[in-house]
PAPA-944535 format. One line per 10 residues: their letters; for each residue x, y, z of C-alpha. Coordinates in steps of 0.1 Angstrom, whole numbers, plus 5000, padded with zeros to 4 digits. Example, Ala and Ser with C-alpha at 12.3 -4.5 7.8 and 13.67 -1.06 7.14 Angstrom:
<sites>
AS	5123/4955/5078 | 5137/4989/5071
</sites>
This chain:
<sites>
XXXXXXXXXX	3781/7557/1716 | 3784/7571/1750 | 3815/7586/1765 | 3841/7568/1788 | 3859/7598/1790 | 3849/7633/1799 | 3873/7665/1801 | 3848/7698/1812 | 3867/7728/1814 | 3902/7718/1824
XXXXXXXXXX	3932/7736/1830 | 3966/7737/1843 | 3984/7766/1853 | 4015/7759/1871 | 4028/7786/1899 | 4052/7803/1874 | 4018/7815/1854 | 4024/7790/1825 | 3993/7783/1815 | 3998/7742/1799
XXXXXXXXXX	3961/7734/1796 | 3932/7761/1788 | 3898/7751/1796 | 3901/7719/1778 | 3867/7703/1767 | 3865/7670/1753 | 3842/7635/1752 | 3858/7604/1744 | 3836/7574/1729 | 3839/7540/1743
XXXXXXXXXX	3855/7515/1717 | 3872/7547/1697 | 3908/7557/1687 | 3911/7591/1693 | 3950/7605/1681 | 3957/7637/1695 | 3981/7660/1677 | 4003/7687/1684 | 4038/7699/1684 | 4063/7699/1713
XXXXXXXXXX	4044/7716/1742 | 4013/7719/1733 | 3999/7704/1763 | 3993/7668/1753 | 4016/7647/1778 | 4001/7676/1802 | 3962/7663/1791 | 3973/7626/1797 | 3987/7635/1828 | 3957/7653/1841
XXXXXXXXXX	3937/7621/1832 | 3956/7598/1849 | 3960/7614/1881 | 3995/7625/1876 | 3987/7659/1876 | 3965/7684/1901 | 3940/7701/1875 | 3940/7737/1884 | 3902/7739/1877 | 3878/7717/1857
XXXXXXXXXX	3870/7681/1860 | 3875/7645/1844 | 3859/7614/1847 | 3869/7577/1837 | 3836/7555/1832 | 3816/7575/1856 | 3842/7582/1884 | 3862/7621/1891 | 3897/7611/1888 | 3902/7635/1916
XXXXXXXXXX	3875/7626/1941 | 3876/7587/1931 | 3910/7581/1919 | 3913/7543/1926 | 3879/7536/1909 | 3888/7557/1877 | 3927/7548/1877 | 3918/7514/1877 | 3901/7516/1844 | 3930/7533/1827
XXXXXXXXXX	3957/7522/1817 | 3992/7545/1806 | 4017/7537/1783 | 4046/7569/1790 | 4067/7584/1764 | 4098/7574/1781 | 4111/7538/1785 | 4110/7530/1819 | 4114/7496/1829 | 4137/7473/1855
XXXXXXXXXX	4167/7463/1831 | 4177/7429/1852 | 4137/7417/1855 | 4118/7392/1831 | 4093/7401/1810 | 4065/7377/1829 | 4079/7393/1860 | 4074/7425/1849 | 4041/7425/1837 | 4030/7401/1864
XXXXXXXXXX	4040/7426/1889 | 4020/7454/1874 | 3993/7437/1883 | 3997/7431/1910 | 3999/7472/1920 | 3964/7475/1913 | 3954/7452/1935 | 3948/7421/1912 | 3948/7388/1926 | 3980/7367/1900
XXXXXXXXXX	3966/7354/1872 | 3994/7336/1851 | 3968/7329/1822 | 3956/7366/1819 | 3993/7374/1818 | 4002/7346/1794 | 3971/7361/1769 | 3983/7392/1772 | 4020/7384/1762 | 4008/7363/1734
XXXXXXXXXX	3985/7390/1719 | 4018/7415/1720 | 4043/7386/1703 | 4059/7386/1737 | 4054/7348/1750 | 4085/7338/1736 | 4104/7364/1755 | 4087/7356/1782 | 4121/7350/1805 | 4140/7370/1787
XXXXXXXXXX	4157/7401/1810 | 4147/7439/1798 | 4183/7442/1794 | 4185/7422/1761 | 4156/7432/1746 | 4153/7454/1709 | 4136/7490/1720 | 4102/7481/1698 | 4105/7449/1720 | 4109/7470/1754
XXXXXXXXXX	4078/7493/1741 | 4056/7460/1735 | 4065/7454/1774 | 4054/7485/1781 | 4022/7485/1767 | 4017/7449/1786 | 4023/7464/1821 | 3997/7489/1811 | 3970/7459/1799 | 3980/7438/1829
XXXXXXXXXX	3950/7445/1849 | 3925/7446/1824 | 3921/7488/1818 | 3888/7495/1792 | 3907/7527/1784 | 3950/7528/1769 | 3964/7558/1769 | 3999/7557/1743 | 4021/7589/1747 | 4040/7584/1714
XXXXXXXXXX	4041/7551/1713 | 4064/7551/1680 | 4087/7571/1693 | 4125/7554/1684 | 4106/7526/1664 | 4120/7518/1628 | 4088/7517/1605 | 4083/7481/1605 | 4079/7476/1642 | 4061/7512/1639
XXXXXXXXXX	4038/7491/1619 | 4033/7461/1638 | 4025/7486/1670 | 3996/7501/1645 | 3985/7461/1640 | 3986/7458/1681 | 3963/7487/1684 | 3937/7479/1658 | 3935/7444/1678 | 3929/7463/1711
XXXXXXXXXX	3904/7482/1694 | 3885/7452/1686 | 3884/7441/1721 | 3867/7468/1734 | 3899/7490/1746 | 3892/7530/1744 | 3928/7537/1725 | 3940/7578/1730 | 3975/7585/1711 | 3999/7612/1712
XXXXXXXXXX	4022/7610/1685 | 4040/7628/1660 | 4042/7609/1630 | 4006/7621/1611 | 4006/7593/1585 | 4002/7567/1626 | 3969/7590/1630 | 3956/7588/1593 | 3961/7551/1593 | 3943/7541/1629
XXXXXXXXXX	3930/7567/1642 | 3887/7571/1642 | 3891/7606/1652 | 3916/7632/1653 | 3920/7660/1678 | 3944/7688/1673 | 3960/7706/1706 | 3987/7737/1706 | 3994/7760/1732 | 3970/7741/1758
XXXXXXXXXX	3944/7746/1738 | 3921/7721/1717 | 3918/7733/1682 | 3893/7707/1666 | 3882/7670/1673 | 3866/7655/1644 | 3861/7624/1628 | 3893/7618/1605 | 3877/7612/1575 | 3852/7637/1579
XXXXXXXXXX	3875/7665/1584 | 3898/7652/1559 | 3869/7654/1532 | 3856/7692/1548 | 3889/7707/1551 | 3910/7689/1529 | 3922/7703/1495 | 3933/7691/1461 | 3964/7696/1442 | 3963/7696/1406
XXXXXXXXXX	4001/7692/1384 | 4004/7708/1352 | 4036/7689/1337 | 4052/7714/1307 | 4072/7707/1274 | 4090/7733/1280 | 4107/7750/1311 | 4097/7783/1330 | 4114/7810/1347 | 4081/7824/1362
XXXXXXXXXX	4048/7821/1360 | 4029/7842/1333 | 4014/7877/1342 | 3980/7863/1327 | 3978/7835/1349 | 3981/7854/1381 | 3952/7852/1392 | 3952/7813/1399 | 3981/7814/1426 | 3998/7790/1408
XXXXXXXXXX	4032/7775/1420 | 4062/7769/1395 | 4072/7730/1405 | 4112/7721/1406 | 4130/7735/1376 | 4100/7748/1363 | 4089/7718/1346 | 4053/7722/1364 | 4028/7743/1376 | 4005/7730/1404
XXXXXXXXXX	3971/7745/1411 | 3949/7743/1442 | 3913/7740/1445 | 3884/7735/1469 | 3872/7700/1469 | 3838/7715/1481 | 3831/7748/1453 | 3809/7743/1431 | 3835/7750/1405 | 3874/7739/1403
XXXXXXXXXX	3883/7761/1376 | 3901/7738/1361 | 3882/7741/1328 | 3894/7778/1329 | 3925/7773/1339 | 3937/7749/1308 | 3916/7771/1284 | 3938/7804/1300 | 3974/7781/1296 | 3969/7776/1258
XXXXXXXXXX	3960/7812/1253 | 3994/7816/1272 | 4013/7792/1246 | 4022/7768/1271 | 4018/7731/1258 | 4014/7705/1286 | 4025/7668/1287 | 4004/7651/1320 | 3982/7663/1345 | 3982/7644/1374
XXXXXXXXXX	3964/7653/1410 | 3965/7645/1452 | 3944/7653/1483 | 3954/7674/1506 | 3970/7647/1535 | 3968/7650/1572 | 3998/7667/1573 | 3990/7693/1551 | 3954/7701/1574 | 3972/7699/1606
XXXXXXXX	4000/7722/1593 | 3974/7747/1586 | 3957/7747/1614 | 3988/7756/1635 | 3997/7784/1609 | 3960/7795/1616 | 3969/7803/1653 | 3998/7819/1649
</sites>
């Protein structure tokens, strides 16, 4: 699938020599959800920023469907559309208002219809002359992210667009997103809640200290880098685990009632078989065994501790 958006080489040093972007390469498919990850600072909002036009690369280059976002803004802004972290919206306006004039800034003729769809699609119609003002703040995010679509943008960029959401409406946004995926929309999310990128995401890129660390399909990476986690649940209680078993890195569980063993998904061999053979020969008598994948989380955790 070709790209809709392409990052060569971009950075962004600001004039106190703070360094926010470093040579940033990436390709963006058309019709993907891309989640970018990182913790505060890394250089995400800095990234969206960049693409949007908000901020003056230092060096390198983006386009939007075929257009510099420096030396065509209009043609590549107009194809993007941005969803900010922060809630900023006219209290004392209605939400048909509000959208409708969002259109408008990008030069689209009114189109009450497009506007209408739009609302609908988002669970908005109904508050459709409703003031800001009264609004829940999942509510005030769903108008948001219909100012963004209100001129029709083929890529939506959401700068953690759960942020101050309770789970359910956190939900319902990752419903909103799948649909927009389905029409066509590019989708690029910031966020940190892991467990929004494992459930929507297609790929997931992983960005600290201005600096992309990996890009990779999620389930991909999840099956290349990801680990397992087996529990050994005991009879009986330890203090520590046993000089003979040393050698597997095992971890005592809470009150000692377990021992949990990691192992590459990928070798050839777990261990495990050695493992149980070795914890009889140590007179330890087991009740359950029980085992998990390594999560996001744990992978993107890693990574960081990598860098460090």
């Amino acid at each position: 699938m070709p790209s809709i958006v392409s990052i060569r080489n971009l950075t962004k040093t600001y004039k106190s020599g703070f360094a926010a972007l470093k040579s940033v390469n990436l390709e963006i498919a058309e019709g993907e959800i891309l989640a970018l990850l990182g913790p505060n600072g890394a250089g995400k909002t800095t990234l969206i920023s960049a693409v949007c036009g908000i901020v003056q690369p230092t060096s390198g280059s983006v386009t939007v469907g075929g257009h510099d976002v420096v030396r065509d803004f209009r043609a590549a802004r107009d194809l993007i559309g941005l969803v900010p972290q922060e809630i900023t919206l006219e209290p004392f306006e209605k939400v048909f208002n509000a959208v409708s004039f969002s259109r408008g800034l990008f030069g689209k003729s009114p189109d009450p219809a497009y506007v209408e769809r739009v609302l609908r699609q988002l669970s908005l119609w109904d508050k459709k002359d409703s003031k800001i003002v009264a609004l829940s703040g999942g509510m005030k995010r769903r108008v948001l992210i219909a100012k963004a679509l209100a001129h029709a943008p083929r890529v939506l960029f959401l700068d953690e667009p759960s942020a101050g959401v309770d789970v359910e409406l956190r939900k319902d946004m990752w419903s909103v997103v799948a649909d927009l995926k389905a029409q066509g929309v590019t989708i690029i999310l910031t966020t940190h809640y892991i467990e929004e990128a494992e459930a929507i995401a297609d790929r997931v890129g992983v960005i600290n200290k201005g600096e992309i660390l990996l890009v990779e399909d999620k389930s991909a990476m999840m099956r290349r880098m990801g680990q397992k986690h087996l529990q050994i649940d005991l009879t009986e209680p330890l203090v520590a685990v046993p000089d003979m078993l040393a050698s597997y890195a095992l971890e005592l569980g809470p009150e000692g009632r377990s021992l949990i063993f990691t192992y590459d998904t990928k070798g050839d061999r777990t261990g495990i078989v050695t493992l149980l053979t070795d914890l009889r020969s140590a007179g330890l008598q087991l009740t359950d065994l029980s085992t998990r994948q390594s999560s996001l989380e744990d992978i993107f955790v890693g990574l960081l501790k990598e860098q460090l």
